[in-house]
C-alpha positions in Angstrom: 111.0 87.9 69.5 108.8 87.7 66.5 105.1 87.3 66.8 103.5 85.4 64.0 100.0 84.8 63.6 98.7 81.0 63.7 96.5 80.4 61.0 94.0 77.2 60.6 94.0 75.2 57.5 89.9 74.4 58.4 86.8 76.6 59.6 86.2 76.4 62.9 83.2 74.3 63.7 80.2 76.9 65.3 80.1 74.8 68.6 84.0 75.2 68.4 83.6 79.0 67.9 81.1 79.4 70.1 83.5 78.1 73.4 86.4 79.5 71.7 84.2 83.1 72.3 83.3 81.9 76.1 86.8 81.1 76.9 88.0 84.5 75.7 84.6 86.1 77.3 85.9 84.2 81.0 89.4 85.3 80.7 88.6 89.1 79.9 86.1 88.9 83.0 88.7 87.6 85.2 92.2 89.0 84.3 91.7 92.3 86.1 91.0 90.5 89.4 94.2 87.9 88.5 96.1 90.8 87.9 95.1 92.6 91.3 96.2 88.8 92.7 99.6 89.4 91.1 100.1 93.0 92.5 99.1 92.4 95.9 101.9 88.7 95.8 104.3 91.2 94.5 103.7 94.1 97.6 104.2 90.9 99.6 107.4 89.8 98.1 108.6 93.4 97.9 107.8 93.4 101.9 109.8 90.2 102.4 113.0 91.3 100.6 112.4 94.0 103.1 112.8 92.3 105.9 115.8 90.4 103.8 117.7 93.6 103.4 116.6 94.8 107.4 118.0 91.3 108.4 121.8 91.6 106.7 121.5 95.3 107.6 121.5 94.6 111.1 124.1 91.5 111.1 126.6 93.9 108.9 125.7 96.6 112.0 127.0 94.1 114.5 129.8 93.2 112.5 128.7 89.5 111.8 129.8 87.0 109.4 127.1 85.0 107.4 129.6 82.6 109.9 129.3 83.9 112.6 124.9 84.0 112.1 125.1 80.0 110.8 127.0 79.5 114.4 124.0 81.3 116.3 121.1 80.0 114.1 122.7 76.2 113.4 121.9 77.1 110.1 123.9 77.0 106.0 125.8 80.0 105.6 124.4 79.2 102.1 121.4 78.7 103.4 121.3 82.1 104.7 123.7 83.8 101.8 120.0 82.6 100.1 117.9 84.5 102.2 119.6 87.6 102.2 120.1 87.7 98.1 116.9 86.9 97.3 117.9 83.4 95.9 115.5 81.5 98.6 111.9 82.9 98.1 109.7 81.6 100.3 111.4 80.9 103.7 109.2 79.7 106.8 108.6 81.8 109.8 110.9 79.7 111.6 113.9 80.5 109.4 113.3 84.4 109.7 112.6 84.2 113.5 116.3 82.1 113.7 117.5 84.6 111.6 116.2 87.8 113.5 116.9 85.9 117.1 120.8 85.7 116.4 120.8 89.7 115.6 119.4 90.6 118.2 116.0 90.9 116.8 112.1 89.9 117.3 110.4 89.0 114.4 106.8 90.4 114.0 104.3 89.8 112.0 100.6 91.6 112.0 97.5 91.6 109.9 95.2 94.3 108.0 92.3 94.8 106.3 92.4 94.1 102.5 
């Protein structure tokens, strides 16, 4: 990818220059907390594909079929195939607690301090 620089066939205007200053001024001020935002949705996510990878861990333990887990949960083996890859990245508490229940699981889920 090539980055080319956009050049303006007029002068700015000094009102125009001015907010064009405050804009860049309010994103410098706020990017480090936006990028905190974005680390601590990733450690989130990370801790979810966790729990994806504890899930299909145990079923493979127990010898299960994505199958045989749709017959216990009433649940899309593609539907769960989904969960388990990654594919399906926000599932509800419902689906995880179906999913933990039919291996023989208990789905917990705690809070700390920030």
């Amino acid at each position: 990818m090539t980055i080319r620089r956009i050049t303006r066939a007029t002068r700015l205007t000094p009102e125009e220059a001015a907010r064009h200053v405050a804009v860049r001024k309010q994103i410098a001020e706020e990017l480090p907390e936006l990028i905190a935002r974005h680390h601590e949705r990733m450690e989130a996510k990370d801790l979810l594909d966790k729990v994806f990878c504890e899930l299909k861990s145990e079923r493979e333990k127990m010898g299960l079929s994505l199958a045989d887990v749709a017959e216990r949960t009433g649940m899309d083996t593609s539907a769960l195939s989904k969960l388990e890859t990654g594919q399906r990245p926000n599932p509800t508490f419902e689906t995880l607690a179906r999913y933990a229940h039919a291996v023989g699981k208990k789905l917990v889920v705690g809070l700390s301090d920030g």
